[in-house]
C-alpha beads as a LAMMPS data file, in Angstrom:
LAMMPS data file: protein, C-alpha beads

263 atoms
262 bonds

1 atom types
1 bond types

-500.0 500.0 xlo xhi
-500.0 500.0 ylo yhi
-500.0 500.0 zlo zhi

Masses

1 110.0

Atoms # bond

1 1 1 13.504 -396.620 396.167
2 1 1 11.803 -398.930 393.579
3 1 1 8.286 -396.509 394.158
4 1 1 10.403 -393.541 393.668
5 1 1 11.721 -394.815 390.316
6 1 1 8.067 -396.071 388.892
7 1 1 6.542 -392.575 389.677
8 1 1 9.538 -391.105 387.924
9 1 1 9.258 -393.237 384.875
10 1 1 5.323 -392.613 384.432
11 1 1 5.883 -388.970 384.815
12 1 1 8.713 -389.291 382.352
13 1 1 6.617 -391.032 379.745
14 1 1 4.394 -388.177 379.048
15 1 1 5.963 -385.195 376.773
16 1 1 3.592 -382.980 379.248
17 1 1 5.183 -383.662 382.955
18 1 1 8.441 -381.824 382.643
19 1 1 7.348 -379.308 385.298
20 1 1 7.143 -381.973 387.891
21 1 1 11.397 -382.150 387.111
22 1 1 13.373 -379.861 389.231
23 1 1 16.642 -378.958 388.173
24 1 1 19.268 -379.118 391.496
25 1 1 22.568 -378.848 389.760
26 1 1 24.019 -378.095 386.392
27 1 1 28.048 -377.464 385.774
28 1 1 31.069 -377.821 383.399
29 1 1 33.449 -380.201 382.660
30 1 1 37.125 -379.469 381.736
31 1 1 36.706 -381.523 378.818
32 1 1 34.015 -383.161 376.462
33 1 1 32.157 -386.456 378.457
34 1 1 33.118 -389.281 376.014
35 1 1 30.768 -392.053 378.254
36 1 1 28.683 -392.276 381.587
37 1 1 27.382 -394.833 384.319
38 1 1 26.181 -395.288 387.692
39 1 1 27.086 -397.665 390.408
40 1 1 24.098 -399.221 392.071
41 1 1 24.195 -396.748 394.692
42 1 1 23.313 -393.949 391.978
43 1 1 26.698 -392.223 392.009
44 1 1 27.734 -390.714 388.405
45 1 1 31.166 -391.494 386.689
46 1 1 31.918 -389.840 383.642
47 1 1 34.908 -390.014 380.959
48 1 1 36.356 -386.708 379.809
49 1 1 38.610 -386.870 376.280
50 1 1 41.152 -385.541 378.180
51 1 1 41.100 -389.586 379.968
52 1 1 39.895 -387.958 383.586
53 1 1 37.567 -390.571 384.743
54 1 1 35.890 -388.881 387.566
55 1 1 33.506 -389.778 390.103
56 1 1 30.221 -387.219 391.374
57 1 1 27.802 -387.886 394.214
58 1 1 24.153 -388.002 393.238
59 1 1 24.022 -383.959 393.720
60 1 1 26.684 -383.613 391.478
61 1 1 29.703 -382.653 394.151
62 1 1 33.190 -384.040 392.919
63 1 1 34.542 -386.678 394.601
64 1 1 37.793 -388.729 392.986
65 1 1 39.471 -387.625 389.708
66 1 1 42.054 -390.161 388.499
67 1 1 44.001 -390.690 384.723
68 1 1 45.265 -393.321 383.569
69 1 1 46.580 -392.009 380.361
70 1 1 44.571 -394.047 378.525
71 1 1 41.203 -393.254 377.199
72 1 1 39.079 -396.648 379.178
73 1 1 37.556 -399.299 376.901
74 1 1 35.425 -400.417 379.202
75 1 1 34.399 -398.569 382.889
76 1 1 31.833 -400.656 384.647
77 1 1 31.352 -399.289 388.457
78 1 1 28.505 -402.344 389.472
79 1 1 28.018 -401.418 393.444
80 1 1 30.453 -398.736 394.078
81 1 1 33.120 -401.199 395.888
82 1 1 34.805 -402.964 393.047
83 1 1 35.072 -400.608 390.038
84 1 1 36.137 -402.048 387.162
85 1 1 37.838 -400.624 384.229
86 1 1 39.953 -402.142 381.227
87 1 1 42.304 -400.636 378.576
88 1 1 43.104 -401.441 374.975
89 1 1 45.704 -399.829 374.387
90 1 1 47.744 -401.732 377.043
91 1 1 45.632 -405.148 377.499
92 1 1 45.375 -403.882 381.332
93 1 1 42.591 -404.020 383.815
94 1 1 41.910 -403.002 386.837
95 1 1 39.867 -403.238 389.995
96 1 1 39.390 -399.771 391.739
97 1 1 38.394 -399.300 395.298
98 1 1 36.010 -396.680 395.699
99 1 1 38.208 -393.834 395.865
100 1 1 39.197 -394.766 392.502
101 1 1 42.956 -394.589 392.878
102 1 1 44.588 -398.070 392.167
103 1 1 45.964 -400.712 395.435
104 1 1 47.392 -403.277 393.135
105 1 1 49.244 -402.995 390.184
106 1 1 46.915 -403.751 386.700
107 1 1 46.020 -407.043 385.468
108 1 1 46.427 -408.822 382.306
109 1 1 44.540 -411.474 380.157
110 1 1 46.425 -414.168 380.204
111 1 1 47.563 -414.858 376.498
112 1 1 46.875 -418.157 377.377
113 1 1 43.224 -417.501 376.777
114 1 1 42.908 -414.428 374.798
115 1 1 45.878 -413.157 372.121
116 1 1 44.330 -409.643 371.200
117 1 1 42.168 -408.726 374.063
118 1 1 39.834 -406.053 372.193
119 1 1 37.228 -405.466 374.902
120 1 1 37.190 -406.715 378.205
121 1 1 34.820 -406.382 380.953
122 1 1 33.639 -408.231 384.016
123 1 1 30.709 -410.689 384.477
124 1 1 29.858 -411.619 388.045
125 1 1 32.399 -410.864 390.794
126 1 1 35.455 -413.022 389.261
127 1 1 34.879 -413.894 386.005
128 1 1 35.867 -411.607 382.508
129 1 1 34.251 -411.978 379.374
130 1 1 36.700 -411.231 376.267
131 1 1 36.498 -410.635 372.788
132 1 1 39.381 -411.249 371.368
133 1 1 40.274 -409.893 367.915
134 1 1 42.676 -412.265 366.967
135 1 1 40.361 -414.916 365.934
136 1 1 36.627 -412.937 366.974
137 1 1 35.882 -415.215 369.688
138 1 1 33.726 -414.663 373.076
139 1 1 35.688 -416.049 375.910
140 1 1 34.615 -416.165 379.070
141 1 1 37.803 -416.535 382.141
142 1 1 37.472 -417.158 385.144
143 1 1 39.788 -415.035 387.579
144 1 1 39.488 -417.394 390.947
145 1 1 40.813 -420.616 388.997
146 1 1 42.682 -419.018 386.345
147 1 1 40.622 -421.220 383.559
148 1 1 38.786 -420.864 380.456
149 1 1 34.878 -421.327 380.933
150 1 1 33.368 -421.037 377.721
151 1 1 34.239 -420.212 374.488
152 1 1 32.190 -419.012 370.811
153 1 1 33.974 -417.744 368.180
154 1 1 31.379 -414.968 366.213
155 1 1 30.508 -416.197 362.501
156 1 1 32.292 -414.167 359.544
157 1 1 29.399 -412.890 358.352
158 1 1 29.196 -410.821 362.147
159 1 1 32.533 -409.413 363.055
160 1 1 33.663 -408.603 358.786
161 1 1 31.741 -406.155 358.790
162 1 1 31.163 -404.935 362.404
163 1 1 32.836 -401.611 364.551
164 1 1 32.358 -403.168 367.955
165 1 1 32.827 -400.631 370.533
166 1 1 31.447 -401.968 373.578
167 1 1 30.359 -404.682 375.761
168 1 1 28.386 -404.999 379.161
169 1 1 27.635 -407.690 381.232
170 1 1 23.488 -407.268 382.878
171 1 1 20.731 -409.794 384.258
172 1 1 23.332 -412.732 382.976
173 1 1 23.085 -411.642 379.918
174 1 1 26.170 -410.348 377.553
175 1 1 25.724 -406.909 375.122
176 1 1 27.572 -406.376 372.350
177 1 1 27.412 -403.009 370.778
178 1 1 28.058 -403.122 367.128
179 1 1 27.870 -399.580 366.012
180 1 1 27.369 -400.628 362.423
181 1 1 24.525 -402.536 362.704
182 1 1 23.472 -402.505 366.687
183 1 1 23.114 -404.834 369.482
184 1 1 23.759 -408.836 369.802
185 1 1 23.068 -410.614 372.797
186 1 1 24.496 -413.613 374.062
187 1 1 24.117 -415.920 377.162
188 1 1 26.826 -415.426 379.205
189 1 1 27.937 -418.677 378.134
190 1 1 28.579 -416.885 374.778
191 1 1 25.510 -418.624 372.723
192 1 1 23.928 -415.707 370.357
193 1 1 20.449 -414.637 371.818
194 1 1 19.077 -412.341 369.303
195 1 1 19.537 -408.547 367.922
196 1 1 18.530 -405.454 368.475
197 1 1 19.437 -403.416 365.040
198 1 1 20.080 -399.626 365.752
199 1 1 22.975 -398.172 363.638
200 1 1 25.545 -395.498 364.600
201 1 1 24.806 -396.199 368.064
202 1 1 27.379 -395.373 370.727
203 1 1 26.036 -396.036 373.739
204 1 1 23.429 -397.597 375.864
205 1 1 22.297 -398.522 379.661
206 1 1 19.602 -400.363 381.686
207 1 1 17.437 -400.420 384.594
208 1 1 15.518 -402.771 385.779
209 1 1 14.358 -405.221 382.933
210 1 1 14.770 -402.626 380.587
211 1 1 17.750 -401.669 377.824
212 1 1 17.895 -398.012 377.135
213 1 1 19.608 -395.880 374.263
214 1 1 19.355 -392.107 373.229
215 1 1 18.032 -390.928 369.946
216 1 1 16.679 -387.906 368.721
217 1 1 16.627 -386.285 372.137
218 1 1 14.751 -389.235 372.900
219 1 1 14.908 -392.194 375.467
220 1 1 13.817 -395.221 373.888
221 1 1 13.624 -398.427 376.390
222 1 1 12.984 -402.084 375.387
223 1 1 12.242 -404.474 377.702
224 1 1 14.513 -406.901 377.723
225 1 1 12.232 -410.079 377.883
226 1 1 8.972 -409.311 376.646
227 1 1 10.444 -406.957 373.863
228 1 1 7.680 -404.075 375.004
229 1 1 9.501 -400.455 373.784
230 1 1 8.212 -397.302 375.223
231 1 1 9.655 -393.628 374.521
232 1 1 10.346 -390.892 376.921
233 1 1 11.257 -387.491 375.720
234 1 1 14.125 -385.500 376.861
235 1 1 14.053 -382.146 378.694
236 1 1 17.001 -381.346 377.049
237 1 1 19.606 -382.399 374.770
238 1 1 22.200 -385.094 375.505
239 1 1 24.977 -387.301 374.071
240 1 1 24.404 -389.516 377.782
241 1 1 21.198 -389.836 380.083
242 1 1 21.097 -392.193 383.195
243 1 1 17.625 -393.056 385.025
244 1 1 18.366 -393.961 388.554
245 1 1 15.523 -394.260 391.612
246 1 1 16.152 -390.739 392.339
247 1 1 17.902 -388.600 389.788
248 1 1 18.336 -388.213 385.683
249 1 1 21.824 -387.262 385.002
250 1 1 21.936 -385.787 381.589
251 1 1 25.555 -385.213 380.017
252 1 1 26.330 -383.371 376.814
253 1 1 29.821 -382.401 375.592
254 1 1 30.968 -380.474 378.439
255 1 1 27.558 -380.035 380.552
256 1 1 26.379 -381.999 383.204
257 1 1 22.889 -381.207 384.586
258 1 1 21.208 -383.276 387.526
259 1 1 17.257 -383.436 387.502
260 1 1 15.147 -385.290 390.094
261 1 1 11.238 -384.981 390.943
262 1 1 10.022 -381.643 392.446
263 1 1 9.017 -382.085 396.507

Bonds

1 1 1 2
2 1 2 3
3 1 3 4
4 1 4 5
5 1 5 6
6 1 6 7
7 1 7 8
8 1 8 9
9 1 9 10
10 1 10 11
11 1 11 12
12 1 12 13
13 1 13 14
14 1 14 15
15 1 15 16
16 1 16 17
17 1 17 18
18 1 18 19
19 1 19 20
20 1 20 21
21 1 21 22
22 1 22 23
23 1 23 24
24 1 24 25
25 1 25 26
26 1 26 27
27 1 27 28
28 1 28 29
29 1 29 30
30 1 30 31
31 1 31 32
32 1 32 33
33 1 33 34
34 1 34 35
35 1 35 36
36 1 36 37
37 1 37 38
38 1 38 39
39 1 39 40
40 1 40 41
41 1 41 42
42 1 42 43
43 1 43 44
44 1 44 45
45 1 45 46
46 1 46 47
47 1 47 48
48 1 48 49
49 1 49 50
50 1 50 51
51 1 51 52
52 1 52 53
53 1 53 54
54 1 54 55
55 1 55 56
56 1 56 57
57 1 57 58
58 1 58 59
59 1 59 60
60 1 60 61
61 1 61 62
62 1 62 63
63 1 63 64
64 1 64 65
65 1 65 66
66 1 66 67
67 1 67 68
68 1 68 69
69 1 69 70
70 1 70 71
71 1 71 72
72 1 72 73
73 1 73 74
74 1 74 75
75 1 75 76
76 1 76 77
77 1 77 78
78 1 78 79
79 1 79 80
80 1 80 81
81 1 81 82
82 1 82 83
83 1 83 84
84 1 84 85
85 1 85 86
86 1 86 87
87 1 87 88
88 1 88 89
89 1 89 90
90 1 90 91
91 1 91 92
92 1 92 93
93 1 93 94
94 1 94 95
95 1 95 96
96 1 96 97
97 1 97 98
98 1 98 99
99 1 99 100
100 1 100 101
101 1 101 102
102 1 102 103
103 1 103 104
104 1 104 105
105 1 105 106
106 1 106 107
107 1 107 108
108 1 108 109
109 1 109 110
110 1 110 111
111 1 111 112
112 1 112 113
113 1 113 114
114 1 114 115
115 1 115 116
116 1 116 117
117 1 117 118
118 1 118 119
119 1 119 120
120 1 120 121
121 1 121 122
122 1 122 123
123 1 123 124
124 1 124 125
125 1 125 126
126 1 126 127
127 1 127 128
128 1 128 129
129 1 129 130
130 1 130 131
131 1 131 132
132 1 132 133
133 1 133 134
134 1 134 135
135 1 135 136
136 1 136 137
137 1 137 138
138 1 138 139
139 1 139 140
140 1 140 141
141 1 141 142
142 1 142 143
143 1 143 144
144 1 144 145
145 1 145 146
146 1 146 147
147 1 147 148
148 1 148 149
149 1 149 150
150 1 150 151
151 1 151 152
152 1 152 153
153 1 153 154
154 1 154 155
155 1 155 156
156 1 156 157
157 1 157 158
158 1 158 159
159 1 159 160
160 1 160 161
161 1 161 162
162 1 162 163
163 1 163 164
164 1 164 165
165 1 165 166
166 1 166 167
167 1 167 168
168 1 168 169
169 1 169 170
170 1 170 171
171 1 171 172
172 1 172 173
173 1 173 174
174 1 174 175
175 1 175 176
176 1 176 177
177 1 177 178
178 1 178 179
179 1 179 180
180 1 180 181
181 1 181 182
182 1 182 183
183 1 183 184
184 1 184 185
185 1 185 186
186 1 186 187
187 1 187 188
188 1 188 189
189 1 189 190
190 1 190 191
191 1 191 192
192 1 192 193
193 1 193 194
194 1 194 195
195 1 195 196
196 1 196 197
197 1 197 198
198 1 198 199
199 1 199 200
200 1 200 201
201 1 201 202
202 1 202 203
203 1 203 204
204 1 204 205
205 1 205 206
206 1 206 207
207 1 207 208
208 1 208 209
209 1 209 210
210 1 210 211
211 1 211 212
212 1 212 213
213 1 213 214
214 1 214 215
215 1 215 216
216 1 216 217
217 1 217 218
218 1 218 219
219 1 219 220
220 1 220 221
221 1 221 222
222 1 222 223
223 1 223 224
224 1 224 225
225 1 225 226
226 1 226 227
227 1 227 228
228 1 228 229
229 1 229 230
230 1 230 231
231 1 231 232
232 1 232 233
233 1 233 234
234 1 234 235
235 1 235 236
236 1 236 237
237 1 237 238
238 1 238 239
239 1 239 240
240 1 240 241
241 1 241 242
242 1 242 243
243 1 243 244
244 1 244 245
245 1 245 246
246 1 246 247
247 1 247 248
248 1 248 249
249 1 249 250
250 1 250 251
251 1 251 252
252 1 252 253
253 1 253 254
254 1 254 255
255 1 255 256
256 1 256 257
257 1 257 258
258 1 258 259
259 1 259 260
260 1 260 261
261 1 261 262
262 1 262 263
């Protein structure tokens, strides 16, 4: 699986090798795609506006549609088995099986820890990391003791003037997306790492050692540790495009096409 996905990343990295990209599926959605991720597995998920979060096997068949009636803050699917998705409009989380369709009834931060709950999302198997708006603190909880690990409260100078949209959990490593000014990272710990400044961005991914954002019809990778960037152009335009060993799953507004190397 790991050759699979270095062929398909040199290939990638010339503007030249799109013919060696075979196009195996391409269909609608009911509504516009508003974010996208794979589990480990390389199954798709994809938001709609409409709140459907739905789940597609790597050829693109439908699986699970569920709606919470809440557009999700934060959907992270990690392996497939534990599915994890938050809400802010409610301060609820849950933990979806993979069929998507809830056991147990949502979860809560405990005020305890966090007042305001802005964005929540998971970090390891029972632990949460929060930012909480009511003071602009990084907290991180653990869910198997019910306690308080770690906590940073961000300077003034950061969350003033900041839009934070999202936040992701990879390699031990915390991401905050700042849309205003771009990307802080943090230990998991909560202890600020560095920056990676990209305005107006809205979304990003990784794989491997590598972050990676779209721009300009573009994929633009960083690695994550030695800072090396690389850009791949895109065969076509896309709001959302996800690398996995075997496929690239491009979404725009209501499109969803599947690509994966010629045999």
């Amino acid at each position: 699986m790991k050759g699979n996905f270095l062929i398909l990343l040199f290939m990638l990295s010339s503007l030249a090798v799109f013919s060696q990209l075979k196009e195996i599926n391409s269909f609608g959605t009911a509504d516009t795609v508003v974010f996208a991720s794979v589990d480990r597995p390389g199954e798709l998920y994809v938001v709609l506006k409409n709140n459907d979060v739905q789940k597609f096997d790597i050829d693109g068949t439908l699986l699970h549609t569920v709606n919470f009636g809440f557009t999700p803050a934060i959907l992270e699917p990690r392996d497939g088995s534990r599915i994890f998705i938050s809400f802010r409009e409610n301060n609820s989380f849950h933990f979806l099986p993979p069929s998507l369709q809830p056991r147990l009834e949502p979860q809560y931060v405990d005020s305890a820890f966090a007042i305001t709950p802005f964005l929540v999302c998971p970090a390891g198997d029972y632990n949460l990391v929060v930012l909480d708006s009511a003071d602009w603190s990084l907290k991180k909880i653990s869910l198997k003791k019910n306690e308080l690990l770690s906590e940073t409260v961000l300077q003034d100078t950061v969350y003033r003037y900041a839009n934070f949209t999202y936040m992701r959990e990879y390699q031990n490593l915390l991401f905050l997306l700042d849309k205003n000014h771009g990307i802080r990272m943090y230990s998991t710990l909560g202890k600020y790492l560095k920056s990676i400044p990209i305005k107006d961005l809205s979304w990003f991914n990784f794989i491997g050692e590598d972050l990676y954002y779209i721009r300009e019809d573009k994929l633009h990778f960083i690695n994550l540790f030695t800072l090396e960037t690389r850009v791949m152009q895109l065969p076509f335009a896309a709001h959302f495009a996800i690398l996995t060993d075997e496929r690239l799953f491009l979404a725009d507004h209501k499109t969803i096409r599947i690509l994966t190397l010629k045999p």
